[in-house]
Z-matrix of the N, CA and C atoms (Angstrom, degrees):
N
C 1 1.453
C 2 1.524 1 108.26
N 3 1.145 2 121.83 1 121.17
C 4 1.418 3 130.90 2 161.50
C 5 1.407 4 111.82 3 -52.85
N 6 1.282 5 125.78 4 129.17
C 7 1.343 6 146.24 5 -170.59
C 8 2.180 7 107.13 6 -139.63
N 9 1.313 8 110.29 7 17.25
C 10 1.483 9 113.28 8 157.99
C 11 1.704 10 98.70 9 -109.09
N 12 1.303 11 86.70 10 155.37
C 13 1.655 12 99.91 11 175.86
C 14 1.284 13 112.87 12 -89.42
N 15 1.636 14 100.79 13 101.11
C 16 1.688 15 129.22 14 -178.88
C 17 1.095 16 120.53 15 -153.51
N 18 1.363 17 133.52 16 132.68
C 19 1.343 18 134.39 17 -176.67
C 20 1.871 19 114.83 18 -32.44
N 21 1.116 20 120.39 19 1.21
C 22 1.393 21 135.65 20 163.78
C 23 1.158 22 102.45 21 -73.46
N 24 1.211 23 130.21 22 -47.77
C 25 1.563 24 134.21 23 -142.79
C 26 1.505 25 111.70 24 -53.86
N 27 1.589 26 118.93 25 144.61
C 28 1.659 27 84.53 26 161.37
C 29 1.536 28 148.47 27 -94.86
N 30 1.426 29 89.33 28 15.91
C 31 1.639 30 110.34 29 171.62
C 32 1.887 31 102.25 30 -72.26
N 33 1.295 32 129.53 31 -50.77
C 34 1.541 33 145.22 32 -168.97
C 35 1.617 34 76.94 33 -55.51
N 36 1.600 35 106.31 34 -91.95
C 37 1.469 36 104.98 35 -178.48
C 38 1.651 37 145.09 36 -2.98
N 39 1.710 38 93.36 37 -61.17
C 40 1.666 39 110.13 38 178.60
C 41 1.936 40 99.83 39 -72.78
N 42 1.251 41 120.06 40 -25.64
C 43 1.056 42 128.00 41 -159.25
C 44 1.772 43 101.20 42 -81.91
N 45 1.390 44 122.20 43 -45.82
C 46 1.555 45 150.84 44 -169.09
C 47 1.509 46 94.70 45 -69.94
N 48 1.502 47 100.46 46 -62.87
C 49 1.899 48 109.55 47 169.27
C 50 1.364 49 117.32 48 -39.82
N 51 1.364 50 113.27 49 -60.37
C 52 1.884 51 124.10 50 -164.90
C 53 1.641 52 102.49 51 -80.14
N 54 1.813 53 114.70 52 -1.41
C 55 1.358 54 94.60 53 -174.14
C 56 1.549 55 81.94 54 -120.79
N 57 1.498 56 156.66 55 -11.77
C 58 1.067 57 162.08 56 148.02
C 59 1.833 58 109.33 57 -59.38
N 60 1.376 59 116.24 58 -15.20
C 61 1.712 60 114.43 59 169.70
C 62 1.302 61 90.94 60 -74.11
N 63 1.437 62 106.73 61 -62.57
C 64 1.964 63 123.81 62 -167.53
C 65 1.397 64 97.60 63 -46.49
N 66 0.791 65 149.09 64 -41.41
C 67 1.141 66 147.72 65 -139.21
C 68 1.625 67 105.50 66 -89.41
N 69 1.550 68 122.11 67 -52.44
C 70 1.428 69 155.27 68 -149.41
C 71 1.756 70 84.59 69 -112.73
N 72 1.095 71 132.59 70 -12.66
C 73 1.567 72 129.87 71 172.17
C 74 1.380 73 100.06 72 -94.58
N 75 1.219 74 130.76 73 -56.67
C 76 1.684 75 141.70 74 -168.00
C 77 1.725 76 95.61 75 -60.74
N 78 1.262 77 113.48 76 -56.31
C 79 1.808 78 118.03 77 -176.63
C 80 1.459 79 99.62 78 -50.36
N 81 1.428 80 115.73 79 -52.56
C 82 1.763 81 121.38 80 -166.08
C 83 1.530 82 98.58 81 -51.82
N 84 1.397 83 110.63 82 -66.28
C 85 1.676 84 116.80 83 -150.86
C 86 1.731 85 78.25 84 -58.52
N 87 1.375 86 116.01 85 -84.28
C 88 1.450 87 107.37 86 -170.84
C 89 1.291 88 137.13 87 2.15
N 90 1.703 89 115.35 88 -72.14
C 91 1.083 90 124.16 89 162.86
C 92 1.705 91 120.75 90 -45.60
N 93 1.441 92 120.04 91 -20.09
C 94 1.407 93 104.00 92 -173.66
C 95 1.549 94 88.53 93 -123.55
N 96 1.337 95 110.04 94 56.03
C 97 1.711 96 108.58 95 156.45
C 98 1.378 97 131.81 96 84.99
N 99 1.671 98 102.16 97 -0.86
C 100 1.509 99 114.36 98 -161.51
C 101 1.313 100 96.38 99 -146.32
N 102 1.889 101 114.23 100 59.99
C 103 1.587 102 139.99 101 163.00
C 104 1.962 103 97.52 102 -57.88
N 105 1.218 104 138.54 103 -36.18
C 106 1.150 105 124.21 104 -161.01
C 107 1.634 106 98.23 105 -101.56
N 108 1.351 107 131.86 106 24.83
C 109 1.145 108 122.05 107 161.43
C 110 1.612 109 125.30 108 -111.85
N 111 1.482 110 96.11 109 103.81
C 112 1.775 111 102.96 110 -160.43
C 113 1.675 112 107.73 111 -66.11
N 114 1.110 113 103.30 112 133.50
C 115 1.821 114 105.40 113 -173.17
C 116 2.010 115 96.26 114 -67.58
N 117 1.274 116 128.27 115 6.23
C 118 1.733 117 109.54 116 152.29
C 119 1.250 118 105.80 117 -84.01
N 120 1.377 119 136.07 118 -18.88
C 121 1.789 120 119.86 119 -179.03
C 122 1.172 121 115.23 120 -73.38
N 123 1.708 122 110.61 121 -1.77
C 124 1.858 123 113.49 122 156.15
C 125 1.538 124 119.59 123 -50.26
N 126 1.454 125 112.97 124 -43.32
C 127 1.596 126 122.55 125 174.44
C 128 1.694 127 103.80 126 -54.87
N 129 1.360 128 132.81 127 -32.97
C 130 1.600 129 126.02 128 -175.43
C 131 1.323 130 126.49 129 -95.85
N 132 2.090 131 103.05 130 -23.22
C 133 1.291 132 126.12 131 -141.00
C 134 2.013 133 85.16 132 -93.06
N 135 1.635 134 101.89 133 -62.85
C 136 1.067 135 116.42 134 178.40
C 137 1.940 136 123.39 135 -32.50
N 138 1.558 137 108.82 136 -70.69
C 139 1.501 138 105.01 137 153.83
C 140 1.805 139 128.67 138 -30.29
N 141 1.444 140 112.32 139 -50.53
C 142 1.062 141 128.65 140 -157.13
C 143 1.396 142 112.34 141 -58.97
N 144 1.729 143 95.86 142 -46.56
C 145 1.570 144 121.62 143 167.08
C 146 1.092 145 148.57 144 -61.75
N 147 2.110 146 94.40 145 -16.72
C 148 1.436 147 108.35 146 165.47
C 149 1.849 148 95.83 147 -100.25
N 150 1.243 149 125.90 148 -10.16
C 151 1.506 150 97.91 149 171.83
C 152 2.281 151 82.10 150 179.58
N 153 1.504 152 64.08 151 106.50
C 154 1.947 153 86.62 152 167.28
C 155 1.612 154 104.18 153 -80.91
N 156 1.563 155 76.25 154 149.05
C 157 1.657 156 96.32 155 164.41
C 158 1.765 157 97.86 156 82.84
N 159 1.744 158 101.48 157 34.90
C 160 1.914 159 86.17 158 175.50
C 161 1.761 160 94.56 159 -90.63
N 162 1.226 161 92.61 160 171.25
C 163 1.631 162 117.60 161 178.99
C 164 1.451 163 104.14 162 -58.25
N 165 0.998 164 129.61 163 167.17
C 166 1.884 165 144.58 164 -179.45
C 167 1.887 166 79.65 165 -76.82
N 168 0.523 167 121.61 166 -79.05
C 169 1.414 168 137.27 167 -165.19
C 170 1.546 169 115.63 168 -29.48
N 171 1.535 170 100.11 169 -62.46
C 172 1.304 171 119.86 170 172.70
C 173 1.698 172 116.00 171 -54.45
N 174 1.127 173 99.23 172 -56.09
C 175 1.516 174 125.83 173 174.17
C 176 1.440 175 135.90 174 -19.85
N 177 1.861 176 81.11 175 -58.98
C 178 1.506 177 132.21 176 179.58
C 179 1.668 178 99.27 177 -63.24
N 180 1.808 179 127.44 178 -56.76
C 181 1.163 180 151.28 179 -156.43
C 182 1.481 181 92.64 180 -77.35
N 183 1.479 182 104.27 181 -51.77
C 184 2.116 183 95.13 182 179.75
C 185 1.303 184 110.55 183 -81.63
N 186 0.983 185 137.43 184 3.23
C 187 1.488 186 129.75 185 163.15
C 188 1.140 187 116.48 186 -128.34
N 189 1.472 188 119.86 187 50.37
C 190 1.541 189 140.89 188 -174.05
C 191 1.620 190 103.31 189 -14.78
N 192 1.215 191 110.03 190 86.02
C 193 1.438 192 154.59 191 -147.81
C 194 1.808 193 107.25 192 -152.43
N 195 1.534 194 111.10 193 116.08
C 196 1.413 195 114.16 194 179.76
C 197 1.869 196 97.65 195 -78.50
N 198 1.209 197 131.22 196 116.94
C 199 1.250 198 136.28 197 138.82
C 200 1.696 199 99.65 198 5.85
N 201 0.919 200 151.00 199 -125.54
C 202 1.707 201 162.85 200 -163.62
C 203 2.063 202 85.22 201 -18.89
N 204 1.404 203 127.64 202 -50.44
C 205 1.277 204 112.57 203 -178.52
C 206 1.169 205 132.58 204 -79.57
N 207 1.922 206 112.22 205 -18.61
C 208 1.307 207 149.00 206 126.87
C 209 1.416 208 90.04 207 -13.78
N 210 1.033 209 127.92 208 -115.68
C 211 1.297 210 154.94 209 -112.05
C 212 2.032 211 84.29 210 -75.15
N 213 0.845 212 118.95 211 -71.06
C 214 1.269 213 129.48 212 175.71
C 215 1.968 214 108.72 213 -24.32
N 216 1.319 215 94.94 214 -56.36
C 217 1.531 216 88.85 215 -151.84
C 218 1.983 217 93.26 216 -85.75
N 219 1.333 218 109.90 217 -5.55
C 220 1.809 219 107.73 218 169.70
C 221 1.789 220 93.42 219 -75.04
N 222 1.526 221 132.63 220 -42.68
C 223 1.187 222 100.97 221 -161.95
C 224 1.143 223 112.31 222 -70.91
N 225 1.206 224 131.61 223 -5.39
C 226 1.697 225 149.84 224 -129.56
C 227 2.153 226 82.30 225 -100.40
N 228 1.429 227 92.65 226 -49.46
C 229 1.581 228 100.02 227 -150.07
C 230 1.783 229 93.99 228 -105.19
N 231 1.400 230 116.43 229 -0.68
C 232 1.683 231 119.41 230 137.60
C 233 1.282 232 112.50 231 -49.06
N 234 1.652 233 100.20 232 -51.60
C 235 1.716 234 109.35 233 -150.67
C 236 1.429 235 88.12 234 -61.28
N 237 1.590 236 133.37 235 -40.31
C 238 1.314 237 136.79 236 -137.59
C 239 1.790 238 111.34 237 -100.15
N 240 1.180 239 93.30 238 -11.30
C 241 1.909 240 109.86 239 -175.89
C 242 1.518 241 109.15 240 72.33
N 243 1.352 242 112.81 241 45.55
C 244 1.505 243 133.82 242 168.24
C 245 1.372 244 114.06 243 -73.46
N 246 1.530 245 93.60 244 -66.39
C 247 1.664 246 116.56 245 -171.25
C 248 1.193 247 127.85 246 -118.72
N 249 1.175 248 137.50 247 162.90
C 250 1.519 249 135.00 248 155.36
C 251 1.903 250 113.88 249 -130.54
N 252 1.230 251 104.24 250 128.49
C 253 1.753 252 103.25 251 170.32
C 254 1.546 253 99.06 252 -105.64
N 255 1.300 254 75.67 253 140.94
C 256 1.707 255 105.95 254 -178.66
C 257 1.812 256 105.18 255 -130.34
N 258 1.462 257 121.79 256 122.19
C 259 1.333 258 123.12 257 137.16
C 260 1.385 259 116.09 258 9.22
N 261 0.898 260 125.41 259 115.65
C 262 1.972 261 137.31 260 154.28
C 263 0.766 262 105.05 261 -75.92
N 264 1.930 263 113.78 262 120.02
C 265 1.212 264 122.15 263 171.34
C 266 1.508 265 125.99 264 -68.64
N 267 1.184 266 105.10 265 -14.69
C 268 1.680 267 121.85 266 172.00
C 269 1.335 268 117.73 267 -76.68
N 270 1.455 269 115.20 268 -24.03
C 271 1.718 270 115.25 269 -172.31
C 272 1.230 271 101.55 270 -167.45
N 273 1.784 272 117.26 271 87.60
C 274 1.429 273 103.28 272 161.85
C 275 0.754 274 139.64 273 -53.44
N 276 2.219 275 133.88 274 16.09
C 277 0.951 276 93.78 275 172.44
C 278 1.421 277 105.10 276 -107.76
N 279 1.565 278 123.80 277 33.01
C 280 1.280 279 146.71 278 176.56
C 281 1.460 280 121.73 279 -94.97
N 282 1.290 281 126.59 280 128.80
C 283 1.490 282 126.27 281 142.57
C 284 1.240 283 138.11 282 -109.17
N 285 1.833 284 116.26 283 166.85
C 286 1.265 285 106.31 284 -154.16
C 287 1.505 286 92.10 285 -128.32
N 288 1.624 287 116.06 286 160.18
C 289 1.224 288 94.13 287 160.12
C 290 1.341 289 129.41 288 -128.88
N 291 1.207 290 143.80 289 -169.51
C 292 1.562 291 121.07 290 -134.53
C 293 1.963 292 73.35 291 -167.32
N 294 1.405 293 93.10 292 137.03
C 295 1.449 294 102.53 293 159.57
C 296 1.637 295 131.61 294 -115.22
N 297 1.588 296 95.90 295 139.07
C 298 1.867 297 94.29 296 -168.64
C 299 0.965 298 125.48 297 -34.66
N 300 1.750 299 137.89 298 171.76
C 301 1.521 300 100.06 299 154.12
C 302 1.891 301 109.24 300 -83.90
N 303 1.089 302 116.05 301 22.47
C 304 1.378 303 129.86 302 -166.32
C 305 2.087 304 71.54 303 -81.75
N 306 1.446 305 105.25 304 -91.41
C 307 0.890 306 131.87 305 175.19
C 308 2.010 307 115.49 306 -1.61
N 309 1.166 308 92.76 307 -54.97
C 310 1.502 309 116.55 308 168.39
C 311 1.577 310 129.18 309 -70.74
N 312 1.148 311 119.66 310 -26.51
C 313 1.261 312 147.07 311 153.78
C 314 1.317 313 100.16 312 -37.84
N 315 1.278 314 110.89 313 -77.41
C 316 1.566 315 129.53 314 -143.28
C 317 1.747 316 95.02 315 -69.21
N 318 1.158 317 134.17 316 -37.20
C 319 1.576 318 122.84 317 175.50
C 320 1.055 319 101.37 318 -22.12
N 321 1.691 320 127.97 319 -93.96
C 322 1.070 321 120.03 320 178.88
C 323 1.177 322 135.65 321 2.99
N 324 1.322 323 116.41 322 -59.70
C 325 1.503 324 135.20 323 -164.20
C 326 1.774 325 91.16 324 -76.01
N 327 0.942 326 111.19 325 -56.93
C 328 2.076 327 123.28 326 -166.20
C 329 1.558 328 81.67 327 -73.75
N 330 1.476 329 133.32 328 6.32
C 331 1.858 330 101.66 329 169.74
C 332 1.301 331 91.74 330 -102.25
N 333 1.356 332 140.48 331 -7.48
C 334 1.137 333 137.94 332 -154.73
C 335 1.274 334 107.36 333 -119.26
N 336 1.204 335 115.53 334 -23.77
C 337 1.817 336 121.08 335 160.60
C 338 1.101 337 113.26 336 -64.96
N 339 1.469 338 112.03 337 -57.21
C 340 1.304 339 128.82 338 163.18
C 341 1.444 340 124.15 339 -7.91
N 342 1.510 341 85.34 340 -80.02
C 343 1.562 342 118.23 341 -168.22
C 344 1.672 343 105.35 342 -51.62
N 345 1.434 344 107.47 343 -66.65
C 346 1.603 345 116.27 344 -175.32
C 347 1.521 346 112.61 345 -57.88
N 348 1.712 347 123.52 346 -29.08
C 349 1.178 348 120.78 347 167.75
C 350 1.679 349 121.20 348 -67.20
N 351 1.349 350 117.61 349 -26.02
C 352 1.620 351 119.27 350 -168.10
C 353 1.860 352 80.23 351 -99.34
N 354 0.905 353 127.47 352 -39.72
C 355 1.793 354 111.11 353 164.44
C 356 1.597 355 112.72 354 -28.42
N 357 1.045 356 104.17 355 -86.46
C 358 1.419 357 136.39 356 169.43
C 359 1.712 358 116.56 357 -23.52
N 360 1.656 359 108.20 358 -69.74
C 361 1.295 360 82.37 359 146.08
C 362 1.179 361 150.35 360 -97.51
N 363 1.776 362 129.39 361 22.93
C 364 1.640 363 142.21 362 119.97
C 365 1.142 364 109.33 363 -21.47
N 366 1.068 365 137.21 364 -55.29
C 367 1.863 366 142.59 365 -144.51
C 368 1.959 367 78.68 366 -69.97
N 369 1.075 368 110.35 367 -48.20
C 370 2.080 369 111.77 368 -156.74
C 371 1.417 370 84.80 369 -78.71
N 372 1.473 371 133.52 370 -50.85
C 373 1.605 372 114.16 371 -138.78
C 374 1.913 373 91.62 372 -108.55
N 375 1.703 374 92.91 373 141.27
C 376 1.616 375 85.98 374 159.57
C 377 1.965 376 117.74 375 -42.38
N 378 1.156 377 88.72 376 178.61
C 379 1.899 378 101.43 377 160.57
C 380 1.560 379 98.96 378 -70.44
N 381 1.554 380 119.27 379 -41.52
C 382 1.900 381 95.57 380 -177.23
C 383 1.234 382 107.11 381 -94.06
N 384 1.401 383 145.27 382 -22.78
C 385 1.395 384 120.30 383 160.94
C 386 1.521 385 139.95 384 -47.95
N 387 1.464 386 76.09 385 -38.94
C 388 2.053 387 87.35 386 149.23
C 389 1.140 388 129.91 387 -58.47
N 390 1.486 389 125.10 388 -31.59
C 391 1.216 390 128.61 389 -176.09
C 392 1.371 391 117.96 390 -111.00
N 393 1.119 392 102.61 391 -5.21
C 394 1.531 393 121.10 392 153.52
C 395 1.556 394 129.12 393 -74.42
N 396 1.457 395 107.51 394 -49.05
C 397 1.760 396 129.56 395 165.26
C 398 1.491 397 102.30 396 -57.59
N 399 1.191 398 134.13 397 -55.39
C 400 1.411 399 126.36 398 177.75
C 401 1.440 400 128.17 399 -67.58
N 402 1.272 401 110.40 400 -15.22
C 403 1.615 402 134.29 401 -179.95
C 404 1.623 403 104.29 402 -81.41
N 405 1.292 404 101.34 403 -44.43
C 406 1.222 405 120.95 404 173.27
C 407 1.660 406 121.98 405 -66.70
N 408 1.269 407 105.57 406 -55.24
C 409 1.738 408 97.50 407 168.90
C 410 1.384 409 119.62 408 -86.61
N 411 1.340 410 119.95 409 -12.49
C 412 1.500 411 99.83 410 167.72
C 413 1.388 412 114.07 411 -98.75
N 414 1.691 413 118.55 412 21.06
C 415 1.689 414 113.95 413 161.13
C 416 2.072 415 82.83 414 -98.70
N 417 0.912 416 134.72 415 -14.38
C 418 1.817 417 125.64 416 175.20
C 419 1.693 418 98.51 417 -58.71
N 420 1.698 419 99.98 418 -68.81
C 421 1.698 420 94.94 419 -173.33
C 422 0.978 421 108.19 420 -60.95
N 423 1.362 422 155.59 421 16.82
C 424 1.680 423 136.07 422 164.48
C 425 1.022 424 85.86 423 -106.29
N 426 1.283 425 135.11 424 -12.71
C 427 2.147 426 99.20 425 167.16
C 428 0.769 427 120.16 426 -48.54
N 429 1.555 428 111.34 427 139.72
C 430 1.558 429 145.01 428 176.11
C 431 1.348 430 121.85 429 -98.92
């Protein structure tokens, strides 16, 4: 593994990869009608779907997301009829956020993008490079 900073590297690499997924995610939704859903509202959309209505805060923490970029990319997906924040009834000085049913809809659609994209790249990797590549980037996101 190359460890100088060169298009070898595997930081360039993981980086070329995560902007070549985005890339082949943004074309997918597009083509099936849902051009205004940017493949980063996966970082808000994804959480949301395993449990709506988390706190800004919380939110922010499951989609290891700084709060100030937090905050940015919910108005983004206000603007878009994704989301809505509402007041916490537990702590006004908290909000939560809540997904459309627009918003809710669209799973479906992101299991099926999903799905045909991790196909796709199946077709290249054995069954253990796959399970190796995923072993592999989720010991990356727990860097500290």
């Amino acid at each position: 593994m190359e460890r100088a900073a060169t298009t070898g590297n595997l930081g360039f690499l993981l980086a070329k990869a995560s902007q070549r997924w985005n890339d082949l995610l943004g074309q997918a939704f597009k083509e099936r009608g849902h051009g205004h859903v940017r493949p980063s509202y996966g970082s808000l959309l994804l959480p949301l779907w395993e449990e709506d209505g988390l706190r800004m805060g919380e939110l922010a923490r499951r989609a290891r997301l700084s709060k100030q970029t937090l905050t940015t990319m919910v108005r983004l997906m206000e603007r878009d009829g994704l989301v809505l924040r509402e007041p916490d009834p537990e702590d006004g000085r908290a909000s939560r956020v809540r997904l459309t049913p627009r918003a809710k809809r669209l799973k479906a659609v992101a299991d099926e993008v999903v799905g045909a994209l991790t196909a796709r790249v199946e077709e290249r990797l054995s069954p253990h490079q796959s399970r190796e590549l995923e072993r592999g980037l989720r010991a990356i996101v727990a860097l500290q």
